[in-house]
C-alpha positions as CSV (number, residue, x, y, z in Angstrom):
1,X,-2.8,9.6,5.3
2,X,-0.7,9.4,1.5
3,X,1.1,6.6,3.3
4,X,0.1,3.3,5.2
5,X,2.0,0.6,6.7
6,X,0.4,-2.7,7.2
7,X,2.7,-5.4,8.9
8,X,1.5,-9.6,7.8
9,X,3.0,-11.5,10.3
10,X,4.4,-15.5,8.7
11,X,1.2,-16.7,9.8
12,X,-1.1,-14.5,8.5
13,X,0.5,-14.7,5.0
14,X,0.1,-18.9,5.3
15,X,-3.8,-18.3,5.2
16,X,-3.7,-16.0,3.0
17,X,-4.6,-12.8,4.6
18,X,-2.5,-11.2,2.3
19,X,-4.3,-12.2,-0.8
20,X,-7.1,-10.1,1.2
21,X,-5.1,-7.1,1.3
22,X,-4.6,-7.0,-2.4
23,X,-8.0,-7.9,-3.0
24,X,-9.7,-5.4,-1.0
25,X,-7.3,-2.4,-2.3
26,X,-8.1,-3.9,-5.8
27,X,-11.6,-2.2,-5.2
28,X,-9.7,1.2,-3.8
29,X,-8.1,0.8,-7.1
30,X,-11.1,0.6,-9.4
31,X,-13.0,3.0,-7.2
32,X,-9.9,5.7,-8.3
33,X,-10.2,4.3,-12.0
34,X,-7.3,3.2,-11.9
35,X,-5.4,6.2,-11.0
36,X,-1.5,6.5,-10.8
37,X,-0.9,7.7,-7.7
38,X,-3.0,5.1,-6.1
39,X,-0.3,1.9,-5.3
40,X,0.2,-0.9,-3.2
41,X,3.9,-2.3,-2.3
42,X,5.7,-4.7,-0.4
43,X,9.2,-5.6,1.2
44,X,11.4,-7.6,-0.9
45,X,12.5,-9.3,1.6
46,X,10.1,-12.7,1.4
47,X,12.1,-13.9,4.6
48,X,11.8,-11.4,7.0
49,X,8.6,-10.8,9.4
50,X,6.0,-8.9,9.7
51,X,6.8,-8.3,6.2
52,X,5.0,-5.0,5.4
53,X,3.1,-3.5,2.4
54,X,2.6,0.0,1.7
55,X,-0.3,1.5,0.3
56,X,-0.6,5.1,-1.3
57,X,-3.6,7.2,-1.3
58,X,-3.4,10.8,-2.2
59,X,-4.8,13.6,0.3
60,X,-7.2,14.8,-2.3
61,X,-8.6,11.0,-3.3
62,X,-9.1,10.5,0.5
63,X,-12.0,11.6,1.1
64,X,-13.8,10.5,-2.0
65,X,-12.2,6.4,-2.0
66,X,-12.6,5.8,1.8
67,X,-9.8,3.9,2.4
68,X,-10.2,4.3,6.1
69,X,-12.0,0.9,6.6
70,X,-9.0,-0.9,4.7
71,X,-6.6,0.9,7.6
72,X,-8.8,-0.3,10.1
73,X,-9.8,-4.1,8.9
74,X,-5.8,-4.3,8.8
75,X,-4.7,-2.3,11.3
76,X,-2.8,0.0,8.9
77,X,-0.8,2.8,10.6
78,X,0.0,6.3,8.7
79,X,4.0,6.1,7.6
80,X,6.5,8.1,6.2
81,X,7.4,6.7,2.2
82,X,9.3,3.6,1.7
83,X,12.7,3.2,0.5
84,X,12.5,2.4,-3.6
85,X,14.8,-0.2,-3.3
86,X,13.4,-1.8,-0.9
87,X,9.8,-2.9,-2.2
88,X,8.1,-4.0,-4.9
89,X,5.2,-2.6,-6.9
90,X,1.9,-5.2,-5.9
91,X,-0.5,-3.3,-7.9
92,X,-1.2,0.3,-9.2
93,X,0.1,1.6,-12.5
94,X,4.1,1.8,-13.1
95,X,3.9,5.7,-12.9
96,X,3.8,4.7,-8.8
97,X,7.6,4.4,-8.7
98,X,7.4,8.0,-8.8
99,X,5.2,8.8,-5.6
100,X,8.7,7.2,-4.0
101,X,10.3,10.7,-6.3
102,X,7.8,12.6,-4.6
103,X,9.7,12.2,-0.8
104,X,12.6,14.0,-1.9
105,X,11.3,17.0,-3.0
106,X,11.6,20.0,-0.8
């Protein structure tokens, strides 16, 4: 589960829903204290939907943050990493940029 993909459609971004999203893995956030390899992203492209976000939670922080009812209350869906250059950082330290590094490795 390092990786989840959840889709906003036009509509659901006009009420808001994804103010929710960042607001609800603000508290995933806090929970890891604000750890680096904790992140949330989005496309770039504000024009093109279901625009998706990404959201970054290490194996080993899994258990302990319970993300699962943020996948579920959003219908997240496990994913393979996004391309850097084509998202944004939301919120999560800097230091995420390089969890996008981390693909490449063998």
């Amino acid at each position: 589960m390092p990786w989840i993909r959840v889709d906003l459609t036009h509509e659901e971004i006009i009420k808001g829903r994804h103010t929710l999203l960042e607001q609800a893995f603000d508290k995933v956030l806090m929970q890891a204290m604000g750890s680096e390899h904790v992140a949330l992203f989005r496309s770039k492209d504000f024009l093109t939907y279901p625009t998706p976000y990404y959201i970054h939670v290490p194996q080993d922080l899994v258990d302990t943050l319970r993300p699962i009812w943020l996948v579920r209350s959003f219908d997240g869906q496990d994913c393979d990493p996004p391309s850097r250059d084509q998202i944004l950082l939301v919120a999560g330290s800097p230091r995420a940029w390089d969890l996008l590094l981390e693909k490449s490795k063998p």
